[in-house]
Structures are given as structure tokens and as C-alpha cells.
C-alpha positions in Angstrom: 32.2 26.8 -4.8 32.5 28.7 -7.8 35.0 26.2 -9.7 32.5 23.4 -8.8 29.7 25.0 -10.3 31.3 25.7 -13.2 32.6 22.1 -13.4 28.9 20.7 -13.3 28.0 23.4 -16.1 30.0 22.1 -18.2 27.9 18.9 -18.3 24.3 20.7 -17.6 22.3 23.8 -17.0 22.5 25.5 -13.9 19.0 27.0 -12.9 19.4 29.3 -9.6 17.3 26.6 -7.7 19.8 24.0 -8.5 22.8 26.3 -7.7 21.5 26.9 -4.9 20.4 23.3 -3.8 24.2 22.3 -5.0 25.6 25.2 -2.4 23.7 23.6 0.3 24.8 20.3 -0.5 28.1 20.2 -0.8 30.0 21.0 2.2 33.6 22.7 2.2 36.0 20.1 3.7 39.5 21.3 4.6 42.3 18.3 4.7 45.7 17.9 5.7 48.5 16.0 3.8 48.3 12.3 4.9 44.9 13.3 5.8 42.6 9.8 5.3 39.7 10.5 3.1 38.3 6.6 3.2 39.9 3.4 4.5 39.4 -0.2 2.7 36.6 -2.1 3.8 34.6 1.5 4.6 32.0 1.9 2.7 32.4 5.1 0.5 29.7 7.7 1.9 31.1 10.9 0.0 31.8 12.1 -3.1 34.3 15.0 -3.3 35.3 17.6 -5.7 38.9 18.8 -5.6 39.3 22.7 -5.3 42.7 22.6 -4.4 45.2 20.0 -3.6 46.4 16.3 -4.7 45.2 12.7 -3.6 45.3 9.0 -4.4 43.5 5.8 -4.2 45.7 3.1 -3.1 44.9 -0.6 -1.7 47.6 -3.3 -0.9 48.9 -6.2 -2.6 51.3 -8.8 -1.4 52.4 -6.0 1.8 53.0 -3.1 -1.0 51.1 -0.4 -1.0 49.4 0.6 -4.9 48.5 4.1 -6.0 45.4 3.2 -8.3 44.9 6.3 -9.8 45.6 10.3 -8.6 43.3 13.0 -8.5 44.5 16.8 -8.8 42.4 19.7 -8.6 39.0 20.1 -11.1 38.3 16.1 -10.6 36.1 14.3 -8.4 36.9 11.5 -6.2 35.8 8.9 -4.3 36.0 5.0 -4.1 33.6 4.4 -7.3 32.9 1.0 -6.8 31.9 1.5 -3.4 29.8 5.2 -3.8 27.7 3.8 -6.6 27.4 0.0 -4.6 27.5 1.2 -1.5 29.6 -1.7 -0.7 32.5 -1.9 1.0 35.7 -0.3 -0.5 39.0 -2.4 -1.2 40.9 1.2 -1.4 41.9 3.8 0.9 41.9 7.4 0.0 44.7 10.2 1.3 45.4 13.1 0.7 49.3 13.8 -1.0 49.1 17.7 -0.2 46.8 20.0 1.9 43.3 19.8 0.4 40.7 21.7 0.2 37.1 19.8 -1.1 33.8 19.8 -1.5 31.8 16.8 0.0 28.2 15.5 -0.8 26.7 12.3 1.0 26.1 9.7 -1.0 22.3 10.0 0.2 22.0 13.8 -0.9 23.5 13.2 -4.1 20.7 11.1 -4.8 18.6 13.3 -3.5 19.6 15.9 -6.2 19.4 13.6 -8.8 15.7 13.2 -8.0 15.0 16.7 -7.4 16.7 18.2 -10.7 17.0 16.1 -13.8 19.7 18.5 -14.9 21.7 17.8 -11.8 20.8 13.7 -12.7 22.1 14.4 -16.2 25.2 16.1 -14.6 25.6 12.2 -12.8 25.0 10.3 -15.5 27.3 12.1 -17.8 30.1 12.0 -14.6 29.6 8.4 -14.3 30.3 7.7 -18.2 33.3 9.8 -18.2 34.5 7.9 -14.9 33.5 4.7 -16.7 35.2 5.2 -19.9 38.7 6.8 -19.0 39.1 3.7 -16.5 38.3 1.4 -19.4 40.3 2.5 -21.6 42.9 2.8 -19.4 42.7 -0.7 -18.0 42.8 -2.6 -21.5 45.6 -0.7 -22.9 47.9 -0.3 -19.3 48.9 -3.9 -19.4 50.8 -4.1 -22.7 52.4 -0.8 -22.7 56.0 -0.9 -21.4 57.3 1.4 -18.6 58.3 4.5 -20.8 54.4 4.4 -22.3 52.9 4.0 -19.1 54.7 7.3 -18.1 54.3 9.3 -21.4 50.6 8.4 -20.2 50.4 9.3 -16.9 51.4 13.0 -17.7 49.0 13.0 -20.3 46.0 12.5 -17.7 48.0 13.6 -14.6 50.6 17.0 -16.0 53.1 17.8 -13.9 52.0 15.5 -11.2 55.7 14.0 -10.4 56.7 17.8 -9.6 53.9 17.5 -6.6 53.9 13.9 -5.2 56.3 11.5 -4.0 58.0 9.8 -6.7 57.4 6.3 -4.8 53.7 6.8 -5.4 54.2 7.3 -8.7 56.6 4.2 -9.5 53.7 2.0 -7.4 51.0 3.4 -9.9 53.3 2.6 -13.0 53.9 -1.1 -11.6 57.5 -0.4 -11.7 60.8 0.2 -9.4 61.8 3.7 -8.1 65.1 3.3 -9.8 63.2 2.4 -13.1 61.4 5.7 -12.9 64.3 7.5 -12.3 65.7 5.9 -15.6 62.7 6.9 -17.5 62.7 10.4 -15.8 66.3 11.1 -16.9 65.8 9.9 -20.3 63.4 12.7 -21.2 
């Protein structure tokens, strides 16, 4: 709990009522490897914060399954389209390792949004940073070539190649296994 607490510091104050509200709220989750967090179509009831451990958001696309983005430990995740909607989610969630997460309903996140306007900064500013790292990553991803998407995937994801399968990997960089493998070898 202590490296979640510090991650939402980082945004916003802390008061003791807050920490403590945050404690009760947030429920230690323990996960094993293939474990699945959310399935498409689910609606995403759960935010989670990673204490330990890798995952992915992946849908399908013409019978091939996507990685859409990893999350390693220090990072939220859920399905953001479906959390804030509360619609239906077109991606699954799994874990890539053993996990161990913190968990907050969707319903009791709101509620400490209302009931500490430090904890609804701490949302807001979550929510940009969400909002702009997937923007900028969207507009620029499609013209870079293979060897740039790479270079940029360790940039947001270090080391993350030496932890998953490397088939996960090629699927988030749109590209074949043996591609990677050429781009891996090259560096």
C-alpha cells in the first residue's frame, strides 16, 4: 500500500483521513500469470494499481490477438474506455507474470472523488496523463517504421522484452516475430 500512496502523492496531498479512506478502498488482489483481469464485452468495474508484476490489454482483430498497450509495476490499469463509460469493453486484460494489485470499484472511486477533492484532483490529473500519453502515442505510431516503434516502446516500457513473451511484443508493434528478432539483433 505504501507504493500506492506514494504514487497518488505525487499528484496531491495526502491528509490521514484520505490515507486512510484510500487503505480501506483499495483492496490487495493477488494474480497469477494468465490470470484474466477483464474480458471484452465486460464492463470494466475496477481500477487497479500495479505493485508488482506485468500485464496487457489485448482485443482481437481478423483471429489475431493485439497487445494494445503493457502495464508494469507503478502504473494503473484498467479498460479506460470502459471504467470512465462504464460501457462495455472491446479488450481483455491478463496478467503476463504473477501480480500482485490494488483494486478500487469503479463506484468507490467515485465515492472518493466526492469525499476528498484532493483524491478528485489525484483523478483528474490520472486521467490527463492517461489521455495524453495515448494521444500522443496514437498520432505519431502510425508513421513510424518498425525500428522507431521499438526504440519507443522501451522508452515507455524499459526492459519489458526481458519479462514478456516476445510474441506479445511483435503484436503491439504491428509487426512479425521474425521482424523483431531483426530489430532486436541489430541493437
Amino acid at each position: 500500500m505504501h507504493h500506492l500512496l506514494q504514487k497518488i502523492s505525487q499528484k496531491t496531498p495526502i491528509t490521514p483521513e484520505l490515507e486512510n479512506r484510500t487503505q480501506e478502498l483499495f483492496t490487495l488482489q493477488e494474480h497469477q500469470k494468465s490470470d484474466l483481469l477483464l474480458e471484452a464485452n465486460q464492463r470494466a468495474r475496477y481500477l487497479y494499481y500495479v505493485e508488482k508484476g506485468a500485464l496487457h490489454n489485448y482485443y482481437y482483430h481478423d483471429g489475431r490477438q493485439v497487445s494494445s498497450w503493457f502495464y508494469v509495476e507503478d502504473m494503473f490499469i484498467t479498460s479506460w474506455y470502459s471504467f470512465y463509460a462504464q460501457q462495455p469493453s472491446f479488450e481483455n486484460i491478463e496478467c503476463l507474470e504473477d501480480c500482485t494489485l490494488y483494486r478500487i470499484s469503479y463506484e468507490d472511486y467515485q465515492k472518493l472523488i466526492q469525499e476528498f477533492p484532493a483524491f478528485g484532483n489525484f483523478a483528474r490529473l490520472l486521467s490527463e496523463e492517461i489521455l495524453a500519453i495515448l494521444d500522443q502515442f496514437s498520432k505519431s505510431w502510425s508513421f513510424l517504421s518498425a525500428k522507431e516503434k521499438y526504440d519507443l516502446m522501451e522508452v515507455y516500457f524499459p526492459k519489458i522484452e526481458q519479462r514478456i513473451k516476445l510474441g506479445h511484443i511483435a503484436s503491439f508493434l504491428g509487426i512479425s516475430q521474425e521482424t523483431l528478432s531483426r530489430i532486436r539483433a541489430g541493437k
